[in-house]
C-alpha positions as CSV (number, residue, x, y, z in Angstrom):
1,X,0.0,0.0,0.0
2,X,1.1,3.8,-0.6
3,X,-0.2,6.7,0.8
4,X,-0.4,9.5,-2.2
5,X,-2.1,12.6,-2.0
6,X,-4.2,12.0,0.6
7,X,-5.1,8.4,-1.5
8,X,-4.0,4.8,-0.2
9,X,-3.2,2.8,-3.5
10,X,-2.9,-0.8,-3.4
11,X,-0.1,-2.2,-5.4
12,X,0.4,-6.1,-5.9
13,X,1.8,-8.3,-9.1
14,X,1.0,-11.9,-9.6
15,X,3.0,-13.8,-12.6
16,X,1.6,-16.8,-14.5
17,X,4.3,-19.5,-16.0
18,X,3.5,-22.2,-18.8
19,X,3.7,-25.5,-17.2
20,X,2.6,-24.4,-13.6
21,X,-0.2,-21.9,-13.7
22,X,-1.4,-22.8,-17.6
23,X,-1.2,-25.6,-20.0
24,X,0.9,-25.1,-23.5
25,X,-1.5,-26.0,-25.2
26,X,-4.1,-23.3,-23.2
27,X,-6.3,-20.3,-25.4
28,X,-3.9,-17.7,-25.0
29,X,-7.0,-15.5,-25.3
30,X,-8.0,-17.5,-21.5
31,X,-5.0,-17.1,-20.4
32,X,-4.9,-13.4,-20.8
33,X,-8.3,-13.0,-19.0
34,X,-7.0,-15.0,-15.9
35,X,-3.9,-13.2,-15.6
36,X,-5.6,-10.0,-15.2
37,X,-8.5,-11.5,-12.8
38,X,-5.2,-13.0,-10.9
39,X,-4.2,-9.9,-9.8
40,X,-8.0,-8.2,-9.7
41,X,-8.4,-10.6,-7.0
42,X,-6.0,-9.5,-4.5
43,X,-7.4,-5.8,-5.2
44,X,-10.9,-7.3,-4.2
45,X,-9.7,-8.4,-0.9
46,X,-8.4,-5.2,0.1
47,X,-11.9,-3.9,-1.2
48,X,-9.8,-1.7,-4.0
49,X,-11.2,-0.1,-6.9
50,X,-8.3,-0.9,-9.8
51,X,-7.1,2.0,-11.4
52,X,-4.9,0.2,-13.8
53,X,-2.3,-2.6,-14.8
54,X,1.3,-2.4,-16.2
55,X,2.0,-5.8,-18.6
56,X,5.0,-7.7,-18.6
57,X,4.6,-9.6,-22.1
58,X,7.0,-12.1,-23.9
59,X,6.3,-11.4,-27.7
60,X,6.8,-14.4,-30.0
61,X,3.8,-16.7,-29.4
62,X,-0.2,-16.1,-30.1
63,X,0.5,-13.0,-29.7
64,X,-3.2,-11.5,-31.1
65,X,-5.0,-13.9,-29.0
66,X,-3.4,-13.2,-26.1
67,X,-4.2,-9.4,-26.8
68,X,-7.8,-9.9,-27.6
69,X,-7.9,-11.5,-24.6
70,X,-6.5,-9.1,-23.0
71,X,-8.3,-6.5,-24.2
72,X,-11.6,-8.2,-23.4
73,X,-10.7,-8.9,-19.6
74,X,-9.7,-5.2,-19.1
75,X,-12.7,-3.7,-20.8
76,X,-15.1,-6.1,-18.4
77,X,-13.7,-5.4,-15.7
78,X,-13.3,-1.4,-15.9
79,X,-9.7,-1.6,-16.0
80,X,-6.8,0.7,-18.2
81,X,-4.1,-0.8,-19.6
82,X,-1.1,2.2,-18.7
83,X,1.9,0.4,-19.6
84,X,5.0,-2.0,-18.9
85,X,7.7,-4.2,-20.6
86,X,6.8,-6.2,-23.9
87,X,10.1,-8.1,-25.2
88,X,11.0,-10.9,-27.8
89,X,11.2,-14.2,-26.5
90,X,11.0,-18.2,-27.1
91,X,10.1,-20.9,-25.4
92,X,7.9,-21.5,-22.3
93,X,5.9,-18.0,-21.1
94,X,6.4,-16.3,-18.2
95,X,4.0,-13.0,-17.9
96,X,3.1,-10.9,-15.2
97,X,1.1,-7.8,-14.9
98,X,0.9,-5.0,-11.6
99,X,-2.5,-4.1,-10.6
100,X,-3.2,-0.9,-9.0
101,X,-6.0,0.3,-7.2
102,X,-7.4,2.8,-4.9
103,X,-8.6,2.0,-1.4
104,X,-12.4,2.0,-0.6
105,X,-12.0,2.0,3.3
106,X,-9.3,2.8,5.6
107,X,-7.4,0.6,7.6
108,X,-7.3,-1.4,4.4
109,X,-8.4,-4.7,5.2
110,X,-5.3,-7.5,6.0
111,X,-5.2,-11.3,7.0
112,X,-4.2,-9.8,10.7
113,X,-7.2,-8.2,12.3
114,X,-9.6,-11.4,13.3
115,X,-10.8,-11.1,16.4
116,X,-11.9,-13.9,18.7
117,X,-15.4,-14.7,18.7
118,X,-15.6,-13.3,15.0
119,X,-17.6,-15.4,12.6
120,X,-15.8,-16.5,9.4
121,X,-17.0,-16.5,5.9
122,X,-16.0,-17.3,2.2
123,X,-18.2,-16.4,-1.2
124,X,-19.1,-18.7,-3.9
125,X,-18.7,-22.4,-4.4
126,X,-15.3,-23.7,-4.2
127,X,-13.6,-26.6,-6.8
128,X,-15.2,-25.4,-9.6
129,X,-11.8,-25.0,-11.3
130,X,-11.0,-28.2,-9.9
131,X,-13.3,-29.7,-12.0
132,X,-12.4,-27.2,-14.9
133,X,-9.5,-28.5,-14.6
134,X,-10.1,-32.2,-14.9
135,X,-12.5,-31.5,-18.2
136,X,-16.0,-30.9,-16.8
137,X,-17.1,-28.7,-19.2
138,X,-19.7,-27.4,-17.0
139,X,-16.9,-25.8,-14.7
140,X,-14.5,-24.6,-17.4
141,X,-15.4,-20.9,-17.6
142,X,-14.5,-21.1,-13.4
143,X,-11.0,-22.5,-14.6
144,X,-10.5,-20.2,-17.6
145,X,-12.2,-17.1,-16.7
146,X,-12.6,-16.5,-13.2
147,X,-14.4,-13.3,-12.5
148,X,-12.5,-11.7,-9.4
149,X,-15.0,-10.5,-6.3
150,X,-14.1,-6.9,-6.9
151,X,-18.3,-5.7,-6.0
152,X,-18.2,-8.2,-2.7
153,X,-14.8,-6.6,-1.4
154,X,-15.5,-3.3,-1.6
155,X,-19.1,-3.8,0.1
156,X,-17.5,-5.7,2.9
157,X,-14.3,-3.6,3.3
158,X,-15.6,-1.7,6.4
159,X,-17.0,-4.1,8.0
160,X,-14.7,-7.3,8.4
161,X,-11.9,-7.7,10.7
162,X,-9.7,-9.8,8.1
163,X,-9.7,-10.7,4.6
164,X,-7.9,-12.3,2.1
165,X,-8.4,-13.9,-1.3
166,X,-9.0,-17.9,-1.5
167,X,-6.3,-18.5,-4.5
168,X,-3.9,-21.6,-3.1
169,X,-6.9,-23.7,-1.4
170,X,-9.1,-22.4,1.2
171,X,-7.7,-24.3,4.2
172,X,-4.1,-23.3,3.5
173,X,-5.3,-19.6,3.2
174,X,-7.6,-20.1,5.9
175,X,-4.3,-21.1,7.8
176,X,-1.9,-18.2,6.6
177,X,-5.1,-16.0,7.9
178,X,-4.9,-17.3,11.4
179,X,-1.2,-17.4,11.5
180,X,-1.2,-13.5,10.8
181,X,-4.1,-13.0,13.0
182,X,-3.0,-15.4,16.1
183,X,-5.5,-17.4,16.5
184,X,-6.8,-20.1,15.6
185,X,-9.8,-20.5,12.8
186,X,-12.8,-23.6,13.7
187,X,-13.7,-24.7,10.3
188,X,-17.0,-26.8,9.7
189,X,-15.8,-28.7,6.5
190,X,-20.2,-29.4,5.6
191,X,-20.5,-25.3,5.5
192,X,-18.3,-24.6,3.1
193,X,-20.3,-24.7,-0.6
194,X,-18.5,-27.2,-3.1
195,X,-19.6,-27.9,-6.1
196,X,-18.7,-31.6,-6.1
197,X,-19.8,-33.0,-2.5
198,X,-18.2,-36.3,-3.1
199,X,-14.9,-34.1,-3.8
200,X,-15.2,-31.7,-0.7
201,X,-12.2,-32.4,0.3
202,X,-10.5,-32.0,-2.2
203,X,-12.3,-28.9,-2.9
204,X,-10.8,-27.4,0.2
205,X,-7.5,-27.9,-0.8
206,X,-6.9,-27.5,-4.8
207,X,-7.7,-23.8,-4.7
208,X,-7.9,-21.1,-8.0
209,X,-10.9,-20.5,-7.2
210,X,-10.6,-16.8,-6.5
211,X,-13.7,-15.9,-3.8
212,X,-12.6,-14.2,-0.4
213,X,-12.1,-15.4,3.1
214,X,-13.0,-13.1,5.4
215,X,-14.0,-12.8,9.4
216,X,-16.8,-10.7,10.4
217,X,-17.9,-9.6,14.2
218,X,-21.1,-11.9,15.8
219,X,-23.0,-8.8,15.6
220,X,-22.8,-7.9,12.1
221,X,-24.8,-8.8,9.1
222,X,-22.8,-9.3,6.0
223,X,-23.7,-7.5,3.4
224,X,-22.8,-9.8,0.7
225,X,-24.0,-13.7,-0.3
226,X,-21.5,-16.0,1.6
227,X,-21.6,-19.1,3.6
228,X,-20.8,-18.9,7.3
229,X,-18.6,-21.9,7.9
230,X,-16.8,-21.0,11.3
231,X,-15.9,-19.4,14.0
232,X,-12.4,-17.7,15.4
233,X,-11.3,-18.8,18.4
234,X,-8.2,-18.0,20.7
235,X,-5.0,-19.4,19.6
236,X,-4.3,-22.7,20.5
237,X,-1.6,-24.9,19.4
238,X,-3.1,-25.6,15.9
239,X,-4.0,-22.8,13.4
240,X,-6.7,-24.4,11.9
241,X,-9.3,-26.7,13.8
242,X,-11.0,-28.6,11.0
243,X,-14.3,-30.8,12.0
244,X,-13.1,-31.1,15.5
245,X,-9.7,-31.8,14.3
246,X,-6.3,-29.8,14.1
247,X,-4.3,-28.9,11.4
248,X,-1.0,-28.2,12.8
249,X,0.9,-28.2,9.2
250,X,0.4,-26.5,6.1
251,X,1.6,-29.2,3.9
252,X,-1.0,-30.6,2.0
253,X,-3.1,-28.3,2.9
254,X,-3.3,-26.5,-0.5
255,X,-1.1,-25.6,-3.3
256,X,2.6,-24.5,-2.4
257,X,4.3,-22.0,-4.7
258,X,7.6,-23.5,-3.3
């Protein structure tokens, strides 16, 4: 975040590579959209309006697919292209782009402010992409073309105590969340929406799914369709208390970037 003429901005950059975050074989023009949601995403859950994107762009493959692409995620989701890097280059793509926004509601909301006795939430159905992923057609547009929560952030900006994105699995974020917060999040694995109940586990832990996590007060109504599916609690020796049971370790808990 940076404080500018009496503004806060909200800065962040998320990079896609071929072979981890998109097939070769992947419409360039889907790519393009989901590298621009990507980053819309994180805006969302600091309830940011984007004000614009800078590209990092290796020319040299399907190059007017990618930009039609582009073009059509930046024009359906309000935001101007203002610059960046293009340059010439083979082989497997690596692209990035910076989002910038400006802050709806200050404090801007961060995974460290969830309070004990908050209730916590997340929007939409999670594994959609999962099953994207593994060819069911029905869930492909939720793989390809995810459509960041940019309206349900900004509603619920100054009202929740912590929120984050839901991008690497929602128990591993739900676990980075109570690490930065100190205490420990009570999951009930039923609550959570999925879209494949015979999956829901692994629906909790494949993530891209790109809704938002977030922790709200007892007393407060939110103000946007989500599924209540816990409770903070003091810290105790496990982060996460899933069904009764702790989660003491992130591993396999989601995806891991490392």
């Amino acid at each position: 975040m940076l404080e500018v003429g009496g503004e806060t901005l909200v800065l962040t950059h998320d990079t896609m590579a071929e072979g981890t975050h998109f097939r070769p074989d992947a419409d360039a023009r889907d790519v393009a959209w989901k590298l621009v949601a990507s980053n819309l995403s994180d805006l969302a859950a600091k309830g940011a309006d984007p004000v614009g994107a800078l590209l990092s762009y290796p020319i040299g493959g399907e190059d007017s697919e990618f930009v039609g692409g582009l073009w059509a995620a930046l024009d359906a989701m309000d935001v101007r292209l203002l610059g960046g890097d293009t340059f010439a280059a083979s082989g497997p793509r690596t692209l990035g782009i910076t989002a910038i926004g400006r802050a709806t509601h200050t404090p801007v909301p961060s995974r460290a402010g969830a309070q004990i006795g908050d209730r916590v939430y997340v929007t939409g159905t999670l594994g959609r992409a999962m099953l994207g992923f593994e060819g069911d057609e029905a869930h492909l547009e939720a793989l390809n073309r995810p459509s960041p929560r940019l309206d349900e952030g900004r509603a619920l900006a100054p009202l929740v105590t912590a929120m984050m994105d839901v991008s690497d699995g929602l128990l591993l974020d739900a676990f980075r969340l109570a690490g930065a917060s100190e205490v420990t999040l009570s999951i009930d694995s039923t609550a959570v929406p999925v879209a494949s109940v015979e999956r829901r586990d692994d629906a909790l832990r494949w993530g891209d799914d790109y809704e938002l996590l977030f922790t709200l007060p007892a007393d407060a109504k939110c103000p946007v369709p989500a599924a209540r599916i816990g409770v903070v609690e003091q810290r105790g020796f496990a982060p996460i208390m899933l069904d009764g049971h702790p989660l003491v370790n992130e591993q396999g808990l989601g995806y891991q970037h490392l």
